[in-house]
Each structure stands twice: as structure tokens, then as C-alpha cells.
C-alpha positions, 0 to 999 in steps of 0.5 A, a space after each residue: 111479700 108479707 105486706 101484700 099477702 096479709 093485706 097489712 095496713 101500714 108500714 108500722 103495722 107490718 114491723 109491730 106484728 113481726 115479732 109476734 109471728 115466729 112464722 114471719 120471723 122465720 120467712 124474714 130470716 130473724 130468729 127470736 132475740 133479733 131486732 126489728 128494723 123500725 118502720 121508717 126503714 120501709 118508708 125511707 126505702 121507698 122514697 129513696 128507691 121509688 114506688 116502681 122498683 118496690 112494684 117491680 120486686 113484688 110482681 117478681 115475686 108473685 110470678 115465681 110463686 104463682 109458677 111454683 104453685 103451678 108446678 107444684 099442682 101439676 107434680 101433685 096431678 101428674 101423681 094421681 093420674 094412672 099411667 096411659 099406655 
């Protein structure tokens, strides 16, 4: 996701900004003293599991988040407008 959302160059790029980042440590589950997994895990997932499933994980995801924002919009909407009876 982060990749993706931060438009994130290379697969070091993403691991080496990580530790810089208490936000994405604390979206990635890793607290301050952990240690960052090397960019090649990335690269090699990939190659073991193939561009499709990565693609697929990522569409996943954009499609709950847009759902979320959606229902979040509309909550917030829904709050605003007065009650027609």
C-alpha cells in the first residue's frame, strides 16, 4: 500500500524511508527498536508469488479503502442533512 500511495520508486526506496516514518512503522505493525526486513524480501516475493497476486492484493485493498471512504462520506453526509419528515 504504501508503495503504491507514496508513489515509492524502488523496492529499497520504500524499506530505507520506513524507519524514518513512525506513521508507517505504525501502519506496518513494527515499533521503533524492530528490524526492517531488506528490500530484497519484497523482490523475491514477487518473483516467487508473481506480479498477478501482488496486483490482485493491491486492488483488494484499494476497493475496501475506497468502500470505506465511501461509507465514511456518506455517514458524515447523512449527519449534516436535517431530517425531512
Amino acid at each position: 500500500f504504501l508503495f503504491f500511495y507514496y508513489n515509492i520508486r524502488s523496492e529499497r526506496e520504500l524499506m530505507e524511508t520506513i524507519p524514518e516514518r513512525i506513521d508507517w512503522l505504525w501502519f506496518l505493525g513494527y515499533n521503533l527498536d524492530s528490524d526492517i526486513p531488506n528490500h530484497s524480501v519484497l523482490s523475491k516475493a514477487r518473483k516467487r508469488w508473481g506480479q498477478d497476486v501482488f496486483r490482485q492484493f493491491f486492488e483488494r485493498i484499494k476497493k475496501v479503502l475506497l468502500m470505506e471512504q465511501i461509507y465514511s462520506w456518506t455517514q458524515a453526509l447523512s449527519m449534516q442533512m436535517p431530517h425531512i419528515k
